[in-house]
C-alpha positions in Angstrom: -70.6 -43.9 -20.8 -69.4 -46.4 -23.3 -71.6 -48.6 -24.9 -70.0 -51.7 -23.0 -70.1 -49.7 -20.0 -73.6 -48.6 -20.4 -74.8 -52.7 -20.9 -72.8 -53.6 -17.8 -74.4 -51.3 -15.6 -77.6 -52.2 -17.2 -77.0 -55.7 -16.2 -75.9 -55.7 -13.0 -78.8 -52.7 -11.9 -81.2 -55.5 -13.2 -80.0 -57.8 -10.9 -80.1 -55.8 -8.1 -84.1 -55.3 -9.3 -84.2 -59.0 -8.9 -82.5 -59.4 -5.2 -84.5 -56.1 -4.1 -87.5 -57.7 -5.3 -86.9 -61.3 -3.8 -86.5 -59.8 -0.1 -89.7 -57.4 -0.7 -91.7 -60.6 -0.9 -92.1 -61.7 2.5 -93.0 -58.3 4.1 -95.6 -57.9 1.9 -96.7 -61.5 1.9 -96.2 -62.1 5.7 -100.0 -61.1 6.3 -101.5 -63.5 3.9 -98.9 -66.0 5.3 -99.8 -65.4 9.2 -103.6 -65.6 8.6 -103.0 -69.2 6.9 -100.3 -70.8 9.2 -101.2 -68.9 12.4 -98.6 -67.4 13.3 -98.0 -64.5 15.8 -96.3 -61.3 15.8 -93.7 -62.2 17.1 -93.0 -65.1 14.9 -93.3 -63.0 12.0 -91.3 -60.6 13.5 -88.4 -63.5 13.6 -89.5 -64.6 10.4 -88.4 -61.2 9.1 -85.6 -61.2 10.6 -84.1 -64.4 9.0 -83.1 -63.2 5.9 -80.8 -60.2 7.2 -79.0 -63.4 9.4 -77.9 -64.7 6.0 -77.4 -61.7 4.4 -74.9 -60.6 7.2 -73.0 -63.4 7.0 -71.7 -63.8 3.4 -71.1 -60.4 2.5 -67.2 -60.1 3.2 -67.3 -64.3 1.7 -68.7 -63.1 -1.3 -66.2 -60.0 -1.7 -63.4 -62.4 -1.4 -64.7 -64.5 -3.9 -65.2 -61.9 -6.5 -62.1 -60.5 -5.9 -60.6 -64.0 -6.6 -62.5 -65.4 -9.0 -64.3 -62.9 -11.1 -67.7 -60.6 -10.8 -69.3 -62.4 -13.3 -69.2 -65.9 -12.0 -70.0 -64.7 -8.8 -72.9 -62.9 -9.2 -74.3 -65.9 -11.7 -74.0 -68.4 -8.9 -75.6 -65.9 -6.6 -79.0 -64.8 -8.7 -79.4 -68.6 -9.7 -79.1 -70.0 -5.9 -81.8 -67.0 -4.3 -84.1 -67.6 -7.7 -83.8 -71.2 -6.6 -85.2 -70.4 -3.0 -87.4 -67.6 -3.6 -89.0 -70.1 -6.6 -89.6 -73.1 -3.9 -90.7 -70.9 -0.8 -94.1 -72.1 -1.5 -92.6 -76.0 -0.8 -91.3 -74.5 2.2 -93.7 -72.7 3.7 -94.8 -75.8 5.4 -92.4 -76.0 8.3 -92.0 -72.5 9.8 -88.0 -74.2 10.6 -87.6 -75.3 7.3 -88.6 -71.4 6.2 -86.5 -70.2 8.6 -83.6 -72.0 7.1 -84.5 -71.0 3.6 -85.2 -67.6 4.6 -81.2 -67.7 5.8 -80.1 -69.1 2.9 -81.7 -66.4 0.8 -80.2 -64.2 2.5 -76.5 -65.4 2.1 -77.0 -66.1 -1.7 -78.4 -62.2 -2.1 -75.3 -60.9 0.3 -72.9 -62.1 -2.5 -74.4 -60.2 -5.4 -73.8 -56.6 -4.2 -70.0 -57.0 -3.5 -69.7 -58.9 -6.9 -71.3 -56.2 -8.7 -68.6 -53.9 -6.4 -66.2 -55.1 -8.1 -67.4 -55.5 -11.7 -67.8 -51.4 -11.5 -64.4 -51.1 -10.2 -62.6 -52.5 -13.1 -65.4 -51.0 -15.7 -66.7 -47.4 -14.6 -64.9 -44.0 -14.7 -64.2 -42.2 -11.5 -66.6 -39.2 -13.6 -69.1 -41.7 -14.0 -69.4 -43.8 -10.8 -71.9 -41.6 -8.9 -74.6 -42.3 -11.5 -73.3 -46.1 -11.9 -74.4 -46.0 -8.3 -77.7 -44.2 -8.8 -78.7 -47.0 -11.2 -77.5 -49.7 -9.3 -79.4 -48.5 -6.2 -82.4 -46.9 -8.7 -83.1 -50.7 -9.7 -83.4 -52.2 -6.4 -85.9 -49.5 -5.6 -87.5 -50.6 -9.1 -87.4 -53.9 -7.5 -89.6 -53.6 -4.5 -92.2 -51.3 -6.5 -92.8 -54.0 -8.8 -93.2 -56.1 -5.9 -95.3 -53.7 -4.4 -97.6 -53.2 -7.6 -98.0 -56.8 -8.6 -97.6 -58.6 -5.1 -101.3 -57.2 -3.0 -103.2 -58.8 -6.3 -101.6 -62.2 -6.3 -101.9 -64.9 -3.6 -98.7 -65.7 -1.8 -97.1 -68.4 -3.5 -97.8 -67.0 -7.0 -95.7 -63.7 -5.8 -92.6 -66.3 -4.9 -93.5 -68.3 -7.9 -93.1 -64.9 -10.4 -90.2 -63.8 -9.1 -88.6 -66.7 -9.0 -89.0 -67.1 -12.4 -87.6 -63.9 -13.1 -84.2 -64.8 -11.7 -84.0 -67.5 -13.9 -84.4 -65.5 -17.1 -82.2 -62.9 -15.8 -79.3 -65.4 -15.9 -79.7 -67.3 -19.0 -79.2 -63.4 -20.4 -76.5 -62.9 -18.1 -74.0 -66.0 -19.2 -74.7 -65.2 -22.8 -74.5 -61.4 -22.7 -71.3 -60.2 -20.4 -68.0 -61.5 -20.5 -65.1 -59.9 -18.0 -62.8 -57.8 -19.0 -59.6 -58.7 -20.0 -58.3 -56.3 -22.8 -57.1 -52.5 -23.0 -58.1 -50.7 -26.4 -58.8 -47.6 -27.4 -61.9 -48.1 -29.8 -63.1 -51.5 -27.6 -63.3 -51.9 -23.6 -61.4 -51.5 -21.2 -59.9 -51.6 -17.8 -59.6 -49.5 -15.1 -55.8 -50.3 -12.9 -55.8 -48.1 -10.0 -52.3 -47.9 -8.4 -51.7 -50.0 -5.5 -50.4 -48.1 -2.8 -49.0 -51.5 -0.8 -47.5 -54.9 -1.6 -50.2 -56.5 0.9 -52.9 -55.7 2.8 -53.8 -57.3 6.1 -57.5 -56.9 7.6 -56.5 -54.9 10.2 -56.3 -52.1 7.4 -60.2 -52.3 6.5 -60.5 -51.1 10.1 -58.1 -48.9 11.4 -59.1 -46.0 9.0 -61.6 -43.7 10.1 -62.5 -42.9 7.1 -63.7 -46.4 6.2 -65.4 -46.4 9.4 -67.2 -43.1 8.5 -68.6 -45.0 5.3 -69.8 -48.0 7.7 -71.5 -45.9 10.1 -73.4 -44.3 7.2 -74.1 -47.2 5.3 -75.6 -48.6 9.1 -77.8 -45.4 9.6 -78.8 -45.5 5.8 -79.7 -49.4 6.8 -82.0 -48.5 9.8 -84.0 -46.3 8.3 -84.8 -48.2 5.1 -85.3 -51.3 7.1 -88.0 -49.6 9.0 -89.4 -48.5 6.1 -89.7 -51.9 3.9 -89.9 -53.6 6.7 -92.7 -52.4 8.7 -94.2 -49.6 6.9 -96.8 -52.0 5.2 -97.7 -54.0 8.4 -97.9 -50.3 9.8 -100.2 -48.7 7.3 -102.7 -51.9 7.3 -103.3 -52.1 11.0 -103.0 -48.5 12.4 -104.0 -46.4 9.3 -106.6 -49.0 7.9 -105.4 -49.4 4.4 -106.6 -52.6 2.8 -104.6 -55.3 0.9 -105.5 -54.3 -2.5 -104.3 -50.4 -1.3 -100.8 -51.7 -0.4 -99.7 -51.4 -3.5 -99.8 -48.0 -3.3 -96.5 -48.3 -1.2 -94.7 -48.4 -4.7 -95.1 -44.9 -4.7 -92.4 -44.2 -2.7 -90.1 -47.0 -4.5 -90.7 -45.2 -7.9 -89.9 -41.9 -6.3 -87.0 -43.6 -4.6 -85.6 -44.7 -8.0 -85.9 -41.6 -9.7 -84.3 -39.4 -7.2 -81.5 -41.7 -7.3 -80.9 -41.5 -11.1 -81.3 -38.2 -11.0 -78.9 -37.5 -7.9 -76.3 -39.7 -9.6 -76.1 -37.5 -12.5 -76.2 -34.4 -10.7 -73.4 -35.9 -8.3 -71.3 -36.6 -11.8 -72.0 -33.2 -12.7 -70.7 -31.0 -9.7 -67.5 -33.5 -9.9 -67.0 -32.5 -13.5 -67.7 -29.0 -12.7 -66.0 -27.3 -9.7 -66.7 -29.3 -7.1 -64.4 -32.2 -5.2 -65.3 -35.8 -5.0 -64.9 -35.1 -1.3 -67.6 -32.6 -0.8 -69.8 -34.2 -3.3 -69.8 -37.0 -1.3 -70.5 -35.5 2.0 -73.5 -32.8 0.3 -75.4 -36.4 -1.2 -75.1 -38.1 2.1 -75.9 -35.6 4.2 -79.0 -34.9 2.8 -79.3 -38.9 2.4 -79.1 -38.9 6.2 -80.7 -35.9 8.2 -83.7 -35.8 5.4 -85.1 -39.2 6.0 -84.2 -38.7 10.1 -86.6 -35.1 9.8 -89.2 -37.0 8.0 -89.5 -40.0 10.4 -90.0 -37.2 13.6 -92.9 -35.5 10.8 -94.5 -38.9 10.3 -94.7 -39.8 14.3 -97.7 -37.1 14.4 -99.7 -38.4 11.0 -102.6 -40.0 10.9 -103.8 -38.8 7.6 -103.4 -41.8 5.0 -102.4 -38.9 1.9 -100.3 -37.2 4.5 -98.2 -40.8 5.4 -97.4 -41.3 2.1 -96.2 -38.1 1.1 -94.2 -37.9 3.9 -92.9 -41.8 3.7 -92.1 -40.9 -0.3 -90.0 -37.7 0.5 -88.1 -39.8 3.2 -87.4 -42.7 0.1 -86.4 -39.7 -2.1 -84.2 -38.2 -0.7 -82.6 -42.1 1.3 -81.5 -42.3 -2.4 -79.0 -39.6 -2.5 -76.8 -42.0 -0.8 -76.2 -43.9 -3.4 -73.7 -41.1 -4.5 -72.5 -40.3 -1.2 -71.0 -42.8 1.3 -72.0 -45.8 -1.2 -70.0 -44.6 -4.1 -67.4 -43.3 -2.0 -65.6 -47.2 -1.5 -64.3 -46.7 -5.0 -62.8 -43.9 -3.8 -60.9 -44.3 -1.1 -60.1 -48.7 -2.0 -60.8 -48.8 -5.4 -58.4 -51.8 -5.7 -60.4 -53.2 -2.5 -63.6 -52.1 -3.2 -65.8 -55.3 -2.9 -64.0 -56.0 0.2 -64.6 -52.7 2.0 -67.8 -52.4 0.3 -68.7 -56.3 1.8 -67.5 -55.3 5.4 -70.1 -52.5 5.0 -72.8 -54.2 4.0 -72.3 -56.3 7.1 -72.5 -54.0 9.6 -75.5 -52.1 7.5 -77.2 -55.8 8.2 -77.6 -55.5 11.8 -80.3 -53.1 11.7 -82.2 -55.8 9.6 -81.5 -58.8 12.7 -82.4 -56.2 14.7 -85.1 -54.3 13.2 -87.6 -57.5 12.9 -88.0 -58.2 16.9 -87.0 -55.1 18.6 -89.9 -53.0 16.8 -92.0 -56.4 17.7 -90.9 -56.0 21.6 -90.8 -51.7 21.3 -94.7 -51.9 20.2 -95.4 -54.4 22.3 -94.0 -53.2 25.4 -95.9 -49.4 24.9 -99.0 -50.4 24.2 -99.5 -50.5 20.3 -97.2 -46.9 20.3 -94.3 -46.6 17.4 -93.1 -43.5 18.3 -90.3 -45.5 20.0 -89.3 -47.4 16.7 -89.4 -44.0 14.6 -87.9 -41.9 17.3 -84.8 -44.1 17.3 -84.3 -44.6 13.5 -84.4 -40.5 13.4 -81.6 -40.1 15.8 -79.6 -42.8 14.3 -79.7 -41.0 10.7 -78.5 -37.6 12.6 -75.4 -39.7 14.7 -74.5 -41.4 11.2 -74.6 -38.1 9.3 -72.5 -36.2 11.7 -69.9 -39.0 11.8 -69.6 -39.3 7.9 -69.4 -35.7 7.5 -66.5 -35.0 9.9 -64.7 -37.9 9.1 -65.2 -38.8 5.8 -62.6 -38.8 2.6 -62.1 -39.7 -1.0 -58.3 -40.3 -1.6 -57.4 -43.7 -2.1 -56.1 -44.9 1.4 -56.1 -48.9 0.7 
């Protein structure tokens, strides 16, 4: 990569460690929360639930908006507004509706910041270089929720809102002053990427016709489930039914650092087979396979555990490998729109939101309902990894179509 490539993937990965952290927070500090403010299960199931409301509803917004009025200031008004809430959550805590409505807020101020950095990379990365562009971007988020994990279990709740709060705000004093768009075309300087345009205009109905689009949805949807049910629940999981304590929660970042690693490292592999032999299509379709039916095998393995050692290595090999979909089905909106990117890649995000509305009280009502069992909740994120896998696969595609 170039060296103005390289700092603007560096930038907008680090932001993506800021929004992954920010939504880690209150899963890990919903137990802390509960104990103080009584509330129930199924109050903190909503309360979980709350942000992926928000999130779901600005994503294609905040596509449209970087489209039109640039990635940068798109993505600057986005980090500052969820730094904003995540710093007063604290304040809001107070009134379990004026959390709710924070919560929902937080969530539509992190929706825009994915689709914004969409379409940064679209105009600045190299179809060669895209897949590992992707790793990063995804790589840092996981970065994100391990420093949450790490640092969170030894603070009380309102100094882990309070720190990462903070954080935000750093991160965008550096952002103003450090990357500018792109507006030039030199050789020795930056430059831009102009993908044809294959139409004068296209209408909405487009981003939904295609089956191939819809191949990258369903994916991104299955790839949703499962990680939801992992940061989600996983914690709450492992402190009631496997006994660990607060302070041992922060072993949970294991599978977040393994999860970021695998992810750098499937990028580049990805970038590798493309420059080597292999097509963009099946490159594509190897990283999300495996991104799919890996994580769906472990979740049926994990069911039977009840060794602590055993949980996490199994929960870490389902993170690892989740991450090779970050040059699969993710990275595969700049192929087939890469003039549309952000938009296709906002619609996506959307639909890969339900399982987070969803997630929250129907694992609440599945454990409830069977008597403290989860093998309900893991049985059904397993199957829809394999349905999501199959689809992609047999339907997928990486010519430009939009």
């Amino acid at each position: 990569m170039l060296i103005s490539t390289s700092k603007t993937v560096a930038l907008c990965s680090f932001s993506n460690l800021i929004n992954a952290a920010d939504r880690a927070l209150m899963p890990l500090a919903v137990l802390q929360m509960s104990s103080e403010f009584k509330w129930d299960m199924y109050s903190q199931g909503w309360l979980l639930s709350a942000f992926p409301i928000g999130y779901f509803s600005s994503q294609i917004i905040g596509a449209s908006f970087a489209k039109r009025f640039g990635g940068k200031n798109v993505l600057t008004f986005a980090v500052l507004i969820w730094s904003l809430l995540t710093f007063f959550t604290p304040l809001f805590a107070y009134s379990y509706r004026i959390l709710m409505v924070s919560r929902i807020l937080l969530g539509i101020a992190e929706g825009v910041g994915l689709p914004a950095v969409v379409q940064i990379f679209s105009t600045c990365v190299l179809m060669d270089e895209r897949s590992r562009a992707f790793g990063y971007l995804v790589a840092f988020g996981s970065f994100g929720q391990t420093a949450a994990a790490i640092i969170c279990p030894h603070l009380t709740w309102r100094w882990m809102f309070l720190l990462f709060g903070s954080i935000g705000f750093f991160w965008v004093s550096i952002w103003i002053f450090s990357f500018r768009e792109i507006k030039i075309i030199t050789e020795d300087d930056d430059f831009i990427i102009i993908p044809p345009k294959l139409t004068n205009r296209t209408k909405w109905f487009d981003y939904f016709k295609s089956s191939q689009l819809w191949s990258i949805y369903l994916a991104h949807f299955s790839m949703s489930w499962t990680s939801n049910i992992i940061t989600t629940w996983i914690p709450f999981y492992l402190s009631r039914y496997l006994g660990v304590s607060a302070t041992a929660l922060s072993f949970t970042a294991v599978p977040y650092i393994i999860n970021s690693f695998s992810g750098i490292l499937a990028g580049h592999l990805a970038d590798s087979l493309i420059m080597g032999n292999w097509t963009v299509l099946s490159v594509r379709r190897l990283m999300t396979t495996i991104g799919l039916v890996g994580p769906g095998i472990g979740l049926i393995i994990f069911m039977g555990i009840d060794n602590l050692v055993l949980a996490f290595c199994v929960i870490s090999m389902c993170m690892a490998l989740l991450a090779c979909n970050s040059c699969g089905h993710l990275a595969n909106h700049l192929d087939v729109a890469p003039n549309l990117s952000a938009i296709t890649f906002g619609i996506s995000n959307t639909i890969a939101t339900i399982p987070g509305m969803l997630i929250g009280p129907l694992t609440a009502e599945l454990v409830v309902k069977s008597g403290g069992r989860w093998l309900p909740v893991f049985l059904i994120a397993a199957l829809v990894n394999f349905v999501g896998a199959i689809i992609y696969y047999s339907h997928s595609g990486a010519s430009q179509i939009i």
